[in-house]
N, C-alpha and C positions, 0 to 999 in steps of 0.2 A: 514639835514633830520634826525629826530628822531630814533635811530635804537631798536629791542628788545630785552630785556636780556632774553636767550631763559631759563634760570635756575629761570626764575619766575615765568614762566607756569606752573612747574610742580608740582601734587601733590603726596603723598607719594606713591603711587600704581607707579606713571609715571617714579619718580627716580629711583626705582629700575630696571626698564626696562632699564633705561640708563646706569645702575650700570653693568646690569647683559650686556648687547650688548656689551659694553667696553670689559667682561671678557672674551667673545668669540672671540671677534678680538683678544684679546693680545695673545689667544692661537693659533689662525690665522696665524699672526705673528710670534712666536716662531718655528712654522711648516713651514710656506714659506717663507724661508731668499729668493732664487730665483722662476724666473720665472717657471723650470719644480714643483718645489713642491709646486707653488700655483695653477698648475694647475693639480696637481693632487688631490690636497684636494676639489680644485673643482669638479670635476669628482664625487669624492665621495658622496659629498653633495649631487650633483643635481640627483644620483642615489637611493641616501635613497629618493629621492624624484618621484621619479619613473621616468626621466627623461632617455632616451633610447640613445645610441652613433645611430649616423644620418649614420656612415660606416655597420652599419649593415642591417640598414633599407634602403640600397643601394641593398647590397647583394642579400639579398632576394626581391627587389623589393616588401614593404609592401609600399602601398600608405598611403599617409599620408592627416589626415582631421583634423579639429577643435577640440583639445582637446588635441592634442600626445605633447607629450612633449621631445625635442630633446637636443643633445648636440655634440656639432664636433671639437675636439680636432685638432690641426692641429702644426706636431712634436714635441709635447711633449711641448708648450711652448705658446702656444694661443687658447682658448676657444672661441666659439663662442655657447650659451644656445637659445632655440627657445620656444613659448607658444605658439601655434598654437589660434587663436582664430575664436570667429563665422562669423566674418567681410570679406567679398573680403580681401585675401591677398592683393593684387592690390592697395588697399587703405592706404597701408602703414604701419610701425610698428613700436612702441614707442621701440626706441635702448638707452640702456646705455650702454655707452664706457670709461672702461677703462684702464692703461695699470699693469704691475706686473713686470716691470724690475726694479731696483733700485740703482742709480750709486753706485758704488763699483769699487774693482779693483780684474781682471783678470790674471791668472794666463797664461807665454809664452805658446808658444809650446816648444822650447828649453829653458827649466827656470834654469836648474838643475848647480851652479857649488859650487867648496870649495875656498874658500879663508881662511887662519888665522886660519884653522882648524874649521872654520864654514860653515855650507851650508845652501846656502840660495836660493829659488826660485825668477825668474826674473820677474817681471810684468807691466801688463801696463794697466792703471786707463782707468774705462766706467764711460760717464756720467760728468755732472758737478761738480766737488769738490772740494774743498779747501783741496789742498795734506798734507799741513800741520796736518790737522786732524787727519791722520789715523796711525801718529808714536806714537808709545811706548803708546800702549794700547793692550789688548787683544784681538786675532782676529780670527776666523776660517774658513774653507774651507770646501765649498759644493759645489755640481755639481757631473759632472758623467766623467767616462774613460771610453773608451771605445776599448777595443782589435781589431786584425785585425780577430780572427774567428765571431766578431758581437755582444762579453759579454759585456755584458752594467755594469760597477761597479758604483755602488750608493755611492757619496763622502760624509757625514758628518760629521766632525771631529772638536770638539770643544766647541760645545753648550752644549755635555751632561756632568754629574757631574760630573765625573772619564777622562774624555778627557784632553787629552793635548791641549795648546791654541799656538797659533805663534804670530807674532810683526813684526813690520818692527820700527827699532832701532832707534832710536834721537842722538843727539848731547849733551853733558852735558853741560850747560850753561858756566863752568870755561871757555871751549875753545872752546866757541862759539861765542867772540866776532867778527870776521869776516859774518857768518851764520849770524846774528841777526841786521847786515848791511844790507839785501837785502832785497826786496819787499816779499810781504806777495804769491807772485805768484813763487816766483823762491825760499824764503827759505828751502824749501824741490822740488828737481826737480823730474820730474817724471821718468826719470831712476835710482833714489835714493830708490824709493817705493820696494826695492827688502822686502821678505819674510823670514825670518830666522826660520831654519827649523830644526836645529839641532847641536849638538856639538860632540856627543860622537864615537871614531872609535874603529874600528873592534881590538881588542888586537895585537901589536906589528907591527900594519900599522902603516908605516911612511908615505906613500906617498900616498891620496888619500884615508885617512884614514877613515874619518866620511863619504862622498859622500858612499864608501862602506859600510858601518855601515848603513846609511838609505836606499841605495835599498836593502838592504837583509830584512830589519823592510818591507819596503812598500810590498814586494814581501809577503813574510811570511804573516803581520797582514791583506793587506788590497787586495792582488793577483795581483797588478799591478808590472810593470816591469818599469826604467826610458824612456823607446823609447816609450812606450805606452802614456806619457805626448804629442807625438803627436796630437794623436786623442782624449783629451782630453777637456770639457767643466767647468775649477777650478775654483769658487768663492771666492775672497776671501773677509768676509763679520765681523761685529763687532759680539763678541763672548759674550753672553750672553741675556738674556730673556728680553721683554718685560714687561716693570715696568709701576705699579702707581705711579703716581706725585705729590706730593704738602700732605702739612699734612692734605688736606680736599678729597683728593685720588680723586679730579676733572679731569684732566688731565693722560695721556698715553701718557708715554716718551720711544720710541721704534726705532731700525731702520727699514726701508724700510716703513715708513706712506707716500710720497712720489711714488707711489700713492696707494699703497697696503691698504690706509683706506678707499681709495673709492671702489677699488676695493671689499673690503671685502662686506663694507653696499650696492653696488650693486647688489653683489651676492646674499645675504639673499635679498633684496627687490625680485628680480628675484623670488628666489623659494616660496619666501611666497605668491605671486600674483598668485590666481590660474585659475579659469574658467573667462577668457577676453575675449570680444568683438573684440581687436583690438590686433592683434598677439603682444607680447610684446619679446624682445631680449637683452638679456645680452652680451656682449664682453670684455675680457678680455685680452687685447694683449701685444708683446713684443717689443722689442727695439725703446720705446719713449723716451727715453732718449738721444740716439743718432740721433734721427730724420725718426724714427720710420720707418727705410729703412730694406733690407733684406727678407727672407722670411715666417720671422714670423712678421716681423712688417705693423704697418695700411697700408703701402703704398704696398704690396702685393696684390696678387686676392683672398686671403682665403679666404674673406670674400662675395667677391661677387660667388667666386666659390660654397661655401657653398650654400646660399641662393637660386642659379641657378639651385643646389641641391634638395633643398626641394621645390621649385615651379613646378620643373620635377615630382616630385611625388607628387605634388597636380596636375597632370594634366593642366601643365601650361607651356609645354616644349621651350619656345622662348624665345630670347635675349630682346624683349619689355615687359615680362611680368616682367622683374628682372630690367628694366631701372623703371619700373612704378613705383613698388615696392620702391625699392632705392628712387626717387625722390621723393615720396609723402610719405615717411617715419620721422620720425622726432627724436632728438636726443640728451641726455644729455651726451656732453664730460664729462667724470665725473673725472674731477682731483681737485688738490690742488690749494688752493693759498696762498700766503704769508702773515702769519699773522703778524698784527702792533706789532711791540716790542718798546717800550720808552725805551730800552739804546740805538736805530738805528732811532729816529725821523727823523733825516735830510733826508731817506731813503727811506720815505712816505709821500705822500698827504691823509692828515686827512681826509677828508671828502670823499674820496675813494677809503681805505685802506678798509682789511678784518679784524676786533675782535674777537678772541677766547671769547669763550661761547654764540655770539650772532647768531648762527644760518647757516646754508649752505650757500655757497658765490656763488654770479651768474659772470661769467665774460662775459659781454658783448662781449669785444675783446679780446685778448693778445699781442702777436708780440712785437715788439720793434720802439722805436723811433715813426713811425708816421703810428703805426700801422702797420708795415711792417711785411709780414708773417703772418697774422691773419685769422679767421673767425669772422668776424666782424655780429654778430648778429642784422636780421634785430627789427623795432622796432615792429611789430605786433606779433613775437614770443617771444618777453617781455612782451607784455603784454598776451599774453596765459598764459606765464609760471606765472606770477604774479596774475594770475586770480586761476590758480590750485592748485597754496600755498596757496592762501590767503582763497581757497575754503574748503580746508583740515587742515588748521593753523598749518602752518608751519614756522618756525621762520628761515627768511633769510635775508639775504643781498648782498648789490652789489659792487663791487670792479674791482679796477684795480691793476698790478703789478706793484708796485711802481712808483715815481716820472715820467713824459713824460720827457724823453732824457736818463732814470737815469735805470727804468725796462725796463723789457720785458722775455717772455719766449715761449715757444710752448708747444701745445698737439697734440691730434688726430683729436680735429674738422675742422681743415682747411681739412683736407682730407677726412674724410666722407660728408665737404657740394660741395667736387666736383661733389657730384652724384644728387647736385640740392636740398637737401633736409634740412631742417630747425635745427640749429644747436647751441648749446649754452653751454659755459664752465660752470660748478656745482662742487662742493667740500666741501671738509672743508679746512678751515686756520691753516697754520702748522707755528710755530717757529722753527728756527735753521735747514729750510730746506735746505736737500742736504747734510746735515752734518749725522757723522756714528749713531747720536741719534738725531732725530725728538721729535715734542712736538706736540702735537693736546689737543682741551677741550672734554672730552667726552659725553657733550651736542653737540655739531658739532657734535661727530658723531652720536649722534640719531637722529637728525634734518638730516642729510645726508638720513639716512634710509628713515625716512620719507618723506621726500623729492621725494626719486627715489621709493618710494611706490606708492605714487599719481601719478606724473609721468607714472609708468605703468598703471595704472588703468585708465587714464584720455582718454577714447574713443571717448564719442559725443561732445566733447568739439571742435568748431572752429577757426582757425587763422587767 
């Protein structure tokens, strides 16, 4: 089947919108290595937009009608955005979902020791990775400590100009002829992934010299204490900004696109969508990476607590008006897929693999092997959704995750279509996903926007 090159639609008004969308994500990006500080900049966004936290329109018990526009943060690490529209809630609401965690590797609770006169912290990898990737490159640390009187310290250390960066060390090739005998899974193990954090000790310490040297630095520069690495949430993430790719500056090679580029074009679809018929809902949540368990990730009741929420205050106080809802709601998982690379053919079935620049990628299913773990999208909300691109022209395509026996992967949709309701993976096509630098076309990502633009707006449309 013929697919579209989405870079030949556009004219010079249209490219620069794609120019100028790319330059706001990469800033996106540079601001949200983790999930609290994408979901803070969310906040932000959807407040310049006059979008109101849903905890206070609790408080005061202000009821809420067609028009208010909400937002429910839920600890610091999962957004849930609301558009109230003129529709029966009841009838359901166009949701985009997707998530803001990004494998990386995590700093212990007990990380801290010296060896050799170096100190280095101890960690252990979230997420899917190829551990070999993450030695002997620049790296840095975000997230938060937090004390036992309740002081929350804001970690970022490393992205800015004047910051020092950290590394977790390699091997030098001369005496690495045994290392370079094992599999590409065990050459770097993951208790090897420790943090090197410093060298220099306290003047005329012998013993325990440098460990002393950095907690007197951490205590002084940054007010944490080492027992305080208890209660501590440390990222540890690739240290540097989000670049243009290629000499024709097509492409954004970044880390965390994986799923932070849907999430981004989600978001802006979200706030630019304003007076709707059919309430529309943004979600931005955490730990899908590890299978989206916990109490910030999809398999939690945030989500439906939230909505239980604002149906309460539409005058709608019952368990069946939030099952209605839910089920007759509908919904673009909005993540990535894996885009065709030709140095990895053998890795993909051509005819439905995803291409960078030809447009947003639909996945019917995902799972693995025979579909196992999937939301296997039925065929009448294919053809919705193909009817609302094609109605809007929108340049997309369809795809599976690699070869049958060979891919497979998960999102969030197997778990939002337990609530009954109509469900289908959307993204862009990323190269070199999962690794600490991702690639995306940044035609994908305006077709992404656009995409999850129609989407919202698509009310009388039936399936």
């Amino acid at each position: 089947m013929e697919r579209k090159y989405a870079w030949h639609n556009y004219d010079d008004a249209t490219m620069e919108k794609v120019y100028a969308l790319s330059d706001t994500y990469r800033q996106f990006l540079d601001n949200g290595k983790t999930e609290r500080e994408c979901v803070v900049q969310a906040v932000e966004f959807a407040e310049a937009k006059g979008y109101v936290n849903l905890k206070d329109i609790i408080k005061s018990n202000t009821p809420i009608k067609a028009g208010d526009k909400i937002y429910y943060t839920h600890m610091d690490k999962s957004i849930a955005l609301f558009n109230i529209g003129t529709d029966d809630i009841e009838l359901g609401m166009n949701i985009l979902g997707a998530h803001i965690d990004s494998p990386r590797i995590d700093v212990k609770q007990n990380p801290q020791y010296e060896d050799s006169n170096l100190v280095f912290w101890d960690t252990h990898y979230y997420g899917g990775i190829k551990k070999y990737h993450w030695v002997a490159m620049p790296l840095a640390i975000h997230g938060v400590v937090v004390k036992t009187d309740g002081t929350r310290i804001n970690i970022n250390i490393g992205d800015k100009e004047n910051d020092p960066v950290f590394c977790i060390t390699d091997l030098l090739p001369h005496l690495g002829q045994e290392q370079m005998q094992k599999n590409a899974a065990k050459v770097i193990e993951g208790e090897a992934l420790d943090l090197l954090i410093g060298s220099r000790p306290v003047k005329d310490e012998e013993k325990e010299g440098v460990t002393k040297f950095i907690n007197n630095l951490l205590e002084k520069e940054y007010g944490f204490v080492e027992r305080d690495l208890l209660s501590a949430e440390l990222e540890i993430v690739p240290a540097g900004k989000a670049r243009d790719m290629g000499f024709d500056r097509s492409m954004v090679m970044a880390y965390g696109q994986d799923d932070r580029v849907c999430a981004y074009t989600s978001l802006v679809a979200m706030l630019e969508v304003d007076n709707v018929k059919r309430t529309t809902c943004c979600l931005l949540v955490d730990k899908e990476e590890i299978g989206s368990v916990g109490a910030t990730g999809m398999q939690s009741r945030f989500f439906e607590n939230a909505v239980a929420e604002v149906l309460t205050l539409m005058g709608k106080p019952n368990s069946v008006s939030v099952r209605r809802t839910l089920e007759n709601s509908r919904m673009l998982s909005s993540d990535v897929s894996a885009g065709y690379d030709p140095l990895y053919a053998s890795a993909f079935e051509k005819k439905n693999a995803s291409y960078l620049g030809m447009g947003v990628v639909f996945n019917k299913f995902t799972g693995s092997r025979g579909k196992s773990g999937s939301n296997d999208a039925n065929a009448e909300y294919m053809g919705f959704i193909r009817r609302v691109m094609e109605s809007n022209n929108v340049t997309y395509q369809t795809a599976e995750l690699g070869k049958v026996d060979l891919g497979g992967g998960g999102t969030i949709a197997y778990i939002m279509a337990l609530y009954g309701m109509n469900v289908i993976d959307c993204g862009v096509a990323v190269l070199s996903m999962h690794a600490p630098w991702e690639v995306t076309s940044k035609a994908d990502i305006y077709e992404a926007k656009q995409c999850y633009v129609a989407f919202l707006n698509a009310a009388d449309e039936s399936i």
